[in-house]
N, C-alpha and C positions, 0 to 999 in steps of 0.2 A: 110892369105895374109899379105906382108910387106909391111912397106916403105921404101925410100931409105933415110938417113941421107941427109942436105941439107951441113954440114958442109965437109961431103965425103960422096959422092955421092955411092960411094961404100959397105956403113954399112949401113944394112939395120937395123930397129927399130921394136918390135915385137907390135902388134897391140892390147895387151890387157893392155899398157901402153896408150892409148890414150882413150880407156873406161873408167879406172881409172879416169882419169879428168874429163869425160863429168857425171861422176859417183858424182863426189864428187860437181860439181854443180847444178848436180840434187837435191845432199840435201839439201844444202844452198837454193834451191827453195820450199823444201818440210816444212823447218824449220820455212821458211818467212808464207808458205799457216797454217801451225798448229798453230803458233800463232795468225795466223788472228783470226783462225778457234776458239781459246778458247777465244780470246777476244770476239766474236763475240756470243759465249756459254755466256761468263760471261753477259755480256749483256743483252741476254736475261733472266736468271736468273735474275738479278736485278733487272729488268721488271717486272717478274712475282714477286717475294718479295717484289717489291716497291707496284705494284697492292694490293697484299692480304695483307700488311700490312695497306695501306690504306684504301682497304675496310672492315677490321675488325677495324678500328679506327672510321671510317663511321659510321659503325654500331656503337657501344659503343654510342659515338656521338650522334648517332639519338635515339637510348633508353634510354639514359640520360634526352636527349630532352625531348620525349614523357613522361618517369615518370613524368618529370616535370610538364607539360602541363596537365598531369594525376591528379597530386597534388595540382595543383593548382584550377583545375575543382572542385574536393571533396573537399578542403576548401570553392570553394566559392557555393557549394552545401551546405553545412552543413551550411554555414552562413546565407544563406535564410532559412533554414529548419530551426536554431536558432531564425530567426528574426520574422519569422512568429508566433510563438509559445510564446516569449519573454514579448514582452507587455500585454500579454491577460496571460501569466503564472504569471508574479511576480505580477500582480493583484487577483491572486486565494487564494486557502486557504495556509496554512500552510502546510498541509501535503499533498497537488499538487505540492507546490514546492518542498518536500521533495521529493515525487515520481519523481518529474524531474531531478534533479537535480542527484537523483542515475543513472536513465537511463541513462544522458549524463557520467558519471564516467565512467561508464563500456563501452559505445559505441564509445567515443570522440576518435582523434588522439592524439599519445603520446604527442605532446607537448602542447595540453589544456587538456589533463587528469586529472593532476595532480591539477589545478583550479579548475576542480568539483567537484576533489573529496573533498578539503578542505570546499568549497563551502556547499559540503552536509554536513559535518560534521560542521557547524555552523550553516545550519539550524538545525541538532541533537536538539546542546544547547539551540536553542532555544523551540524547540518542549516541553525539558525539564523545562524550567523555569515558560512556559506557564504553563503548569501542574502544577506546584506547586503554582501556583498562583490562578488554580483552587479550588487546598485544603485550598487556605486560604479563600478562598471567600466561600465555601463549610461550611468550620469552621464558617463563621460571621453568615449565614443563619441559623444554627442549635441553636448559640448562640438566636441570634433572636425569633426563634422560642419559645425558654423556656421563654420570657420575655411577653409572650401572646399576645394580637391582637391590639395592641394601636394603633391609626390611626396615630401616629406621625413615625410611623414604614412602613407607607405603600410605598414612597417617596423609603426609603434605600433599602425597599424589592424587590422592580421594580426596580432599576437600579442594584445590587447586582445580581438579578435573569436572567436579561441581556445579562449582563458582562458575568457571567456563559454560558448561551447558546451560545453565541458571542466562549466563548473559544473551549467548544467543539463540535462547526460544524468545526471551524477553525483548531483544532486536530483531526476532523474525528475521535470521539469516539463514537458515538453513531450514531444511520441509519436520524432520525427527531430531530429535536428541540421543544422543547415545550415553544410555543411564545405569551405564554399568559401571560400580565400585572396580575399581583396582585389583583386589582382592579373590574377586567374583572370576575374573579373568585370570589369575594364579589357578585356581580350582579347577578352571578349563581346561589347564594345561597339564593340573596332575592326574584328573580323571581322565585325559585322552579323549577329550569330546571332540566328536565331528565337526567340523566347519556346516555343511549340512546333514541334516536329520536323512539318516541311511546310509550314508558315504563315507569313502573309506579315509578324505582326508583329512586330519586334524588340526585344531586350530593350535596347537602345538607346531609341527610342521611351518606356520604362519607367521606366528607372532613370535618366538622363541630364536633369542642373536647366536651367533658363533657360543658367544661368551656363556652360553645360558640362562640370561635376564629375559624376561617377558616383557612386551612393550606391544601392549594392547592397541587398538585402532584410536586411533583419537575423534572422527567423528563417525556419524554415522554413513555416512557417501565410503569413507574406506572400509567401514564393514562390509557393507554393499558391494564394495568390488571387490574384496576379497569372498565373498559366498559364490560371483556367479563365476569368479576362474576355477572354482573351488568345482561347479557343475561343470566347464568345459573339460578340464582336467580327467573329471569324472568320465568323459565320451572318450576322451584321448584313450584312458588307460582300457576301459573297454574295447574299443576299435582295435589297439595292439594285443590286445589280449597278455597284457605285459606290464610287470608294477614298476610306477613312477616313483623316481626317486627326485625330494625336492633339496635343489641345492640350497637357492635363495628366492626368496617370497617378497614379505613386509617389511620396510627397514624405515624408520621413523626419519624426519627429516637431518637431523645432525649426524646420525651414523652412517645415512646415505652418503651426505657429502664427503663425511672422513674419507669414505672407500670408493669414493669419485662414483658414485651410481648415479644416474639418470632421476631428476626429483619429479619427473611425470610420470615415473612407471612404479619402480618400488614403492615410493612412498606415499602413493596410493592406492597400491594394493593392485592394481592394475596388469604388475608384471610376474614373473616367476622364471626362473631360471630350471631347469628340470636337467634329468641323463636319465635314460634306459638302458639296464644291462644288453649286451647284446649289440646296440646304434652307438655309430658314433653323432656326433650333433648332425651333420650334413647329411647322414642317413634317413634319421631319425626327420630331419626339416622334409627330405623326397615323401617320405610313408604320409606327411602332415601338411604338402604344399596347396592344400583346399582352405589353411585358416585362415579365417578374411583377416584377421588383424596384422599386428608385426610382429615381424618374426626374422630371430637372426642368428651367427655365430660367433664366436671369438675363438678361429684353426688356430694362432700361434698362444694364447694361455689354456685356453680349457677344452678342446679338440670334440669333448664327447657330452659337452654343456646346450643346450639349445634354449633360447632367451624365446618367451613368449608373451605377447602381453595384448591386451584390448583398447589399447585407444585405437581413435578413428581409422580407420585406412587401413587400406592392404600393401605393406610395406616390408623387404627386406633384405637385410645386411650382413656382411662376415661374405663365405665362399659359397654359400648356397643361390643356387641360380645365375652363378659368376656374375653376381650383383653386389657391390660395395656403398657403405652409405654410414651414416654416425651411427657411432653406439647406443641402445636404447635410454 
C-alpha cells in the first residue's frame, strides 16, 4: 500500500520508507534500554565485589582479632603458670632451677625464649663454680684429716663438713646428705654405739685410726657401706660361732694412701681386714669360700689377717685357692 505525497497529491510514496524511521527509532530506544541494562549489570557486579571483598576483609579482620585475643590468653596463661611456680622455685636448690629454667627455654614463646635460655646458661656457671668450691673444701678436710684429731680442729671440721653437704644437696649429687656434726660422731665412739641397732659391731671398731683419732664417714654412700659389712660381719661371726676381731675398717682417703691401701676398698668403707682366734687367714678364707665378694690374703706380712670387702665380683687373692692377683 501507498501514500499519496502531501506536496502532490498525486505521488504516491512507497511505504517501506516510513518503516525505515519508525525502525531507526526503534534503535535509539533499544540503545537508551542496553545501556541501562549494563549499568544496571555493572552495578550489581559492584555489589557483589564490594560484598565479597568486604567479607573476606571481615574475615582477616576478625582472625587477626581472635590470634590476638588467642595470644594474649597464652601469655597471661603462662604468666600465672610462671607465678605460681616462681617464688617457691628460686627458693629451691640449684639444680631445680636449673631443671626449670631449661624446661621454660624449650617451651617458652619466642619472644621470652631467648631470656631462659641465657637464664639457664648462668645458672650452668654457676652450678660450675659451686663445684669447684666443693674441691676446695674437699681439699681442706683431707688436709685436716692428716694433721690428726686436735680438738682445736673440731669447730673448722663442722662447719667445713657443712658447707660441704649444703653444696651438694644444692648440686643434686648425691641421693641423702650426711648431717652429722663432728662432734655427734666423737659421742659414738665414747658411748660404744653399734654400727647397727642390735649388733655387736661398733662404730668405734670403724672409724677409730691406729692413732686414736676418729674420722667419721664423709658422705652418706660410705655410711651405707660401712652398715651393710657391719650386717655381713654380723652372719660371719654367727656362722663361726666365734668373735671377730677388726684389724682395719675405714681409712679416710690420705691415710689410705700414706699405708699404700687400696682407695676402692677402705676408703669406702667397703673393705675390712678381720682375724679369728683360732684361723689362720687361709683357714679362716676355706670356712668362708661361699662370699660372693673379694676376698684375699697377705701369707708373707699378716698370716692370720683375712681381707674382705663388697665390691662387684667374686674375686680372690694371696694363697687361698692357690690363686694370686693384686692387692685389694
Amino acid at each position: 500500500m501507498t501514500e499519496k505525497s502531501e506536496i502532490n497529491p498525486y505521488v504516491e510514496i512507497p511505504e517501506e520508507t516510513n518503516v525505515v524511521v519508525k525502525n531507526q527509532n526503534s534503535l535509539e530506544i533499544d540503545k537508551d534500554f542496553l545501556l541501562e541494562k549494563y549499568k544496571l549489570r555493572l552495578d550489581f557486579y559492584k555489589f557483589i565485589l564490594g560484598t565479597v571483598v568486604l567479607g573476606v576483609f571481615s574475615t582477616i579482620v576478625t582472625t587477626i582479632i581472635q590470634w590476638k585475643e588467642i595470644k594474649l590468653k597464652q601469655q597471661d596463661i603462662e604468666q600465672k603458670h610462671f607465678s605460681q611456680f616462681k617464688d617457691d622455685v628460686m627458693t629451691k636448690k640449684l639444680i631445680e632451677r636449673i631443671r626449670f629454667a631449661q624446661y621454660f627455654s624449650l617451651l617458652a614463646p619466642p619472644d621470652s625464649k631467648k631470656a631462659w635460655e641465657e637464664y639457664h646458661k648462668v645458672l650452668l656457671k654457676d652450678f660450675d663454680n659451686r663445684k669447684a668450691s666443693l674441691g676446695s673444701i674437699e681439699k681442706n678436710l683431707e688436709i685436716i684429716a692428716e694433721r690428726g684429731n686436735d680438738a682445736s680442729y673440731t669447730i673448722l671440721i663442722n662447719q667445713l663438713q657443712k658447707s660441704k653437704e649444703e653444696i651438694e644437696s644444692d648440686l643434686g649429687l648425691i641421693p641423702n646428705i650426711l648431717n652429722t656434726p663432728y662432734d655427734i660422731w666423737i659421742e659414738k665412739v665414747r658411748k660404744k654405739e653399734p654400727i647397727v641397732e642390735g649388733g655387736t659391731f661398733l662404730w668405734a671398731q670403724a672409724i677409730v685410726m691406729k692413732d686414736g683419732t676418729v674420722k667419721p664417714p664423709t658422705t652418706t654412700q660410705v655410711r651405707e657401706n660401712i652398715e651393710k659389712m657391719a650386717l655381713e660381719l654380723q652372719k660371719i661371726q654367727n656362722q663361726l660361732n666365734s668373735q671377730i676381731e677388726i684389724v682395719r675398717w675405714y681409712y679416710p682417703v690420705p691415710i689410705n694412701r700414706r699405708i699404700g691401701g687400696n682407695p676402692d676398698s677402705h676408703t669406702t668403707g667397703q673393705g675390712v681386714d678381720i682375724k679369728v682366734k683360732g684361723y689362720t687367714a687361709k683357714q679362716l678364707a676355706a670356712k668362708l669360700k661361699d662370699w660372693p665378694y673379694g676376698m684375699g690374703t697377705h701369707p708373707n706380712s699378716f698370716p692370720d689377717v683375712l681381707h674382705l670387702d663388697m665390691k662387684e665380683g667374686k674375686r680372690r687373692f694371696g694363697d687361698i685357692f692357690n690363686s694370686q692377683s693384686d692387692n685389694p
